[in-house]
Backbone as numpy.savetxt, mean C-alpha at the origin, in Angstrom:
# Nx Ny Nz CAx CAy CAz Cx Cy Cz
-18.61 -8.32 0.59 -18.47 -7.01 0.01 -17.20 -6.32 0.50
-16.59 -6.56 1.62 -15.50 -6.05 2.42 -14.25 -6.19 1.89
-14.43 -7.59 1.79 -13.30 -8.02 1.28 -12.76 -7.53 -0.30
-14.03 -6.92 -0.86 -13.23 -6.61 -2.41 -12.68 -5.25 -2.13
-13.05 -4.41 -1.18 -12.21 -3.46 -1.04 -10.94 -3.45 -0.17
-11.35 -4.53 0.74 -9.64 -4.82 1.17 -8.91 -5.48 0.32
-9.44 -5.84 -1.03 -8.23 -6.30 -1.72 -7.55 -5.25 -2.61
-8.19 -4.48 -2.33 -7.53 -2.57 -3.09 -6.19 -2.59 -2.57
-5.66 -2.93 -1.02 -5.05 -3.10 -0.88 -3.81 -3.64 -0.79
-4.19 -4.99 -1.39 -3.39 -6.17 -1.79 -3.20 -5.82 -3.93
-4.02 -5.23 -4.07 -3.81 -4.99 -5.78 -2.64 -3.83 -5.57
-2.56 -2.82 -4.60 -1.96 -1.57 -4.95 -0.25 -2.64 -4.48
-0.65 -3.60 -3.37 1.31 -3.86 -3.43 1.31 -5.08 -4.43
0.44 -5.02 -5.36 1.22 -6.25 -6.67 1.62 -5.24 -7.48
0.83 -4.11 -7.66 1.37 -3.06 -8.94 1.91 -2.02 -8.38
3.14 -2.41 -7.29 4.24 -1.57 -6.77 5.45 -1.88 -7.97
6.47 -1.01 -8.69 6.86 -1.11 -9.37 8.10 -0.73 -9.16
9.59 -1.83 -9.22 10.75 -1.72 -8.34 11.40 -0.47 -8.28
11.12 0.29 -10.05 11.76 1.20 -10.24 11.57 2.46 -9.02
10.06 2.37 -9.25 9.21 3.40 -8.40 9.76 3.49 -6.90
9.86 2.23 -6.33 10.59 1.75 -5.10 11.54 2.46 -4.84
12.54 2.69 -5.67 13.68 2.76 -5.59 13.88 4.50 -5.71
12.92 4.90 -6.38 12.75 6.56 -6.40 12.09 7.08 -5.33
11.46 6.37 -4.75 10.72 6.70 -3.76 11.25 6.58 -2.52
12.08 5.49 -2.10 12.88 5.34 -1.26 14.31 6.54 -1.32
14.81 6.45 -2.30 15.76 7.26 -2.91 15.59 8.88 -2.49
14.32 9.50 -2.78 13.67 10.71 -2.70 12.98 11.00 -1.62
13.00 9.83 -0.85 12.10 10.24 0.61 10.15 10.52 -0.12
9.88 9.85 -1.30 8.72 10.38 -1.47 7.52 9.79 -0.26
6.19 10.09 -0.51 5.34 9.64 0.48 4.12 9.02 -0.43
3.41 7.77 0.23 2.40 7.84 -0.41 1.65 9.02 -0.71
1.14 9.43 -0.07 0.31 10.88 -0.68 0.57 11.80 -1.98
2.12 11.70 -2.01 2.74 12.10 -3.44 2.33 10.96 -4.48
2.49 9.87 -4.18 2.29 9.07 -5.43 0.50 9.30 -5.67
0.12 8.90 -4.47 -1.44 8.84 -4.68 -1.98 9.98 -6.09
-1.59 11.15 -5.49 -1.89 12.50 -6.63 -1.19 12.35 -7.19
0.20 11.61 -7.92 0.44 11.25 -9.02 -0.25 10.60 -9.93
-1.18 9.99 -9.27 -2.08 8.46 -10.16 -3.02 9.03 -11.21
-3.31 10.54 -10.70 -4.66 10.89 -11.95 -5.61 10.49 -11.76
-6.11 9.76 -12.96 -7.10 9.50 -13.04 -7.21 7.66 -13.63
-7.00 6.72 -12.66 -6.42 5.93 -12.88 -7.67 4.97 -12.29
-7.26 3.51 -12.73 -8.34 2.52 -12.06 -8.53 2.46 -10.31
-6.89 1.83 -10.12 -6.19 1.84 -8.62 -7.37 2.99 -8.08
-6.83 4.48 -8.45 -7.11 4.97 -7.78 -8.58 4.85 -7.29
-9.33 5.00 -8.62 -10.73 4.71 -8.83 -11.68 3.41 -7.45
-10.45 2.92 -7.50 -10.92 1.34 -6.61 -10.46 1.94 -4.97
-9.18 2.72 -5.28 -9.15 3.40 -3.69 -10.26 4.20 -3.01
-10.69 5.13 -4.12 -11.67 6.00 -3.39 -12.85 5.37 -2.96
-13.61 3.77 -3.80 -14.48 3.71 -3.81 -14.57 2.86 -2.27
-12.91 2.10 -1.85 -12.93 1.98 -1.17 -13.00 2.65 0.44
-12.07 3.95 0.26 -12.18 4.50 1.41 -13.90 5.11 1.45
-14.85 5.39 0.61 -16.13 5.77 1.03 -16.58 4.79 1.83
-16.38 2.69 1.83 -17.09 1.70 2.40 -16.59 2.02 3.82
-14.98 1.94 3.38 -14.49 1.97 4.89 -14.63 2.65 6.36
-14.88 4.04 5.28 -15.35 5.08 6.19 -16.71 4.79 7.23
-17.51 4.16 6.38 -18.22 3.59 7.69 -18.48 2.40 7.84
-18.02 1.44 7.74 -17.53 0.25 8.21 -16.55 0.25 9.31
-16.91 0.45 10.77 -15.86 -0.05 11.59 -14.78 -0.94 11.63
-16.40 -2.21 11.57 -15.31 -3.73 11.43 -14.38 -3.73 10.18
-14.69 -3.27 8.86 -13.92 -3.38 8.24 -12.46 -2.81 8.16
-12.76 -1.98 8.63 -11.37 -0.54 8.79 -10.10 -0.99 10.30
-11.57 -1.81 11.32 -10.34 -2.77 12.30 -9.33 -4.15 11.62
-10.47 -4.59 10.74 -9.71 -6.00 9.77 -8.47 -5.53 8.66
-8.77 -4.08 8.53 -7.35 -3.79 7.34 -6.75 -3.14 7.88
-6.51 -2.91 9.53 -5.63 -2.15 10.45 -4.90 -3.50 10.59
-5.55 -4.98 10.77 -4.95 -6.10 10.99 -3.97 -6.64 10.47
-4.74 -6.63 8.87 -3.43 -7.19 7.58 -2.73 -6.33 7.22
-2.81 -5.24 7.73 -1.97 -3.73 6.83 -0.93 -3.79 7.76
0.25 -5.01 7.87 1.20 -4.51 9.07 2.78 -5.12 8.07
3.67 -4.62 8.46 4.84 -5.36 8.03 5.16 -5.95 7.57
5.27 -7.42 8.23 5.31 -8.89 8.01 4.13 -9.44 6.63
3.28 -8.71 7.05 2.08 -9.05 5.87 2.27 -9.04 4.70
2.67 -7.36 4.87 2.71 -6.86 3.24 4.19 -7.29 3.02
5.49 -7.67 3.41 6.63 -8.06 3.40 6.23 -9.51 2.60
5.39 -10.38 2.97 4.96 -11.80 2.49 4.62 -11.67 1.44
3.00 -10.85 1.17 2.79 -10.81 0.51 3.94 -10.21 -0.84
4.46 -8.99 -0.75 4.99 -8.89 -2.00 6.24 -10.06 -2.26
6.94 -10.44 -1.29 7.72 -11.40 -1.47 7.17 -12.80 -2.69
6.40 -13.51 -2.57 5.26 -14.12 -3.82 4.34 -13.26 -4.40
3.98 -12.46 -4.47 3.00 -11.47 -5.92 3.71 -10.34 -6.59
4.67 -9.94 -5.48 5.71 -8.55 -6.67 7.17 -9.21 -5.79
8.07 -10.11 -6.53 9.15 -10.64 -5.72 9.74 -9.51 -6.42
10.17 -9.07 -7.42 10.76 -7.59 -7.64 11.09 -6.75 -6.63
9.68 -6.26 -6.57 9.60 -4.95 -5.65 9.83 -5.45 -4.06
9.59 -6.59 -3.91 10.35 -7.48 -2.82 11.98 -7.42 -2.46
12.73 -7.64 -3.61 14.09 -7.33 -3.80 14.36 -6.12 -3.44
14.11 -5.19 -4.19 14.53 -4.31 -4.01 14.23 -3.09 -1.94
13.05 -3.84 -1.98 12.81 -3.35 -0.10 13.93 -4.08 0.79
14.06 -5.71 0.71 15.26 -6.27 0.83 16.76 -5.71 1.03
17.30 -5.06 -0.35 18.41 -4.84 -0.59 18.34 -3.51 0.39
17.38 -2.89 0.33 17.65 -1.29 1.50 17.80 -1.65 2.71
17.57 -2.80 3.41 17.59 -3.53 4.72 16.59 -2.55 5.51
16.97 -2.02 6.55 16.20 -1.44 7.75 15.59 -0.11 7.05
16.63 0.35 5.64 15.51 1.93 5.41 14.64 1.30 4.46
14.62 -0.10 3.87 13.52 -0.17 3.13 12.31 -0.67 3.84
12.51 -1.25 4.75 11.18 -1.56 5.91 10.50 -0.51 6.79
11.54 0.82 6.45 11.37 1.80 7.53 10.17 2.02 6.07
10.88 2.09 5.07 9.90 2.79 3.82 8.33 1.98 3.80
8.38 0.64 3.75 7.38 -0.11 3.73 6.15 0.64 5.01
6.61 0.28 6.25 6.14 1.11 7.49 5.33 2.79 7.03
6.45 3.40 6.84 5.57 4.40 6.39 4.64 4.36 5.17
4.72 3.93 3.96 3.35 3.32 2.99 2.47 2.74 3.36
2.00 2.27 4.47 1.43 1.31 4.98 0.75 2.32 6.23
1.39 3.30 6.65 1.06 4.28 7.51 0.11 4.95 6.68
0.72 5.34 5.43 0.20 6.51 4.64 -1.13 5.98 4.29
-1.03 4.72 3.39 -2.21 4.12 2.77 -3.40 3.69 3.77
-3.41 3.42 4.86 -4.23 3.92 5.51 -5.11 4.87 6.04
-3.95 5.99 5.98 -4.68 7.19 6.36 -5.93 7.34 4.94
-4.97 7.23 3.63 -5.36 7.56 2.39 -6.90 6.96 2.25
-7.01 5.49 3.15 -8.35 4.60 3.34 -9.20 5.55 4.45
-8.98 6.24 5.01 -9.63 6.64 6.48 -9.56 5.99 7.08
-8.56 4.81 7.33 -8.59 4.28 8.60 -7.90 4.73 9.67
């Protein structure tokens, strides 16, 4: 059961979108801005339902403190969004700084 909501996580960096990347990086935006951009959307739909499990799920919320790091999500989008891969790439140190903080944010956004 855990695992389909930690894959909320892995769905939100395949449908990262380079353009978006690049405005977002560009603009200093934050997850939290995009999040309340989303509306009324599936993603989101699958976020909330996730942060309610997480919220009380310990173990689960320690296991997506685990995979939710850098290198991870750097891999991962590198094979599932090589796009939006490129483009974190080409920013060198401010696009990892950017990754870092999404990864900060989207957590919080989980309650973890």
């Amino acid at each position: 059961m855990a695992r389909s909501y930690i894959n909320t996580y892995f769905m939100w960096l395949k449908s990262l979108q380079p353009i978006d990347v690049v405005d977002a990086i560009e603009q200093g935006k934050t997850i939290e801005q995009a999040y309340k951009e989303l509306g009324i959307n599936p993603l989101r739909m699958g976020i909330a339902a996730a942060r309610g499990f997480l919220k009380i799920s310990k173990t689960s919320q320690a296991k997506l403190r685990e995979i939710a790091t850098v290198d991870l999500t750097l891999m991962t989008l590198k094979y599932e969004n090589p796009g939006t891969y490129d483009v974190i790439q080409r920013y060198g140190e401010r696009g990892t700084a950017y990754i870092k903080q999404w990864i900060q944010g989207a957590l919080k956004i989980l309650g973890c």
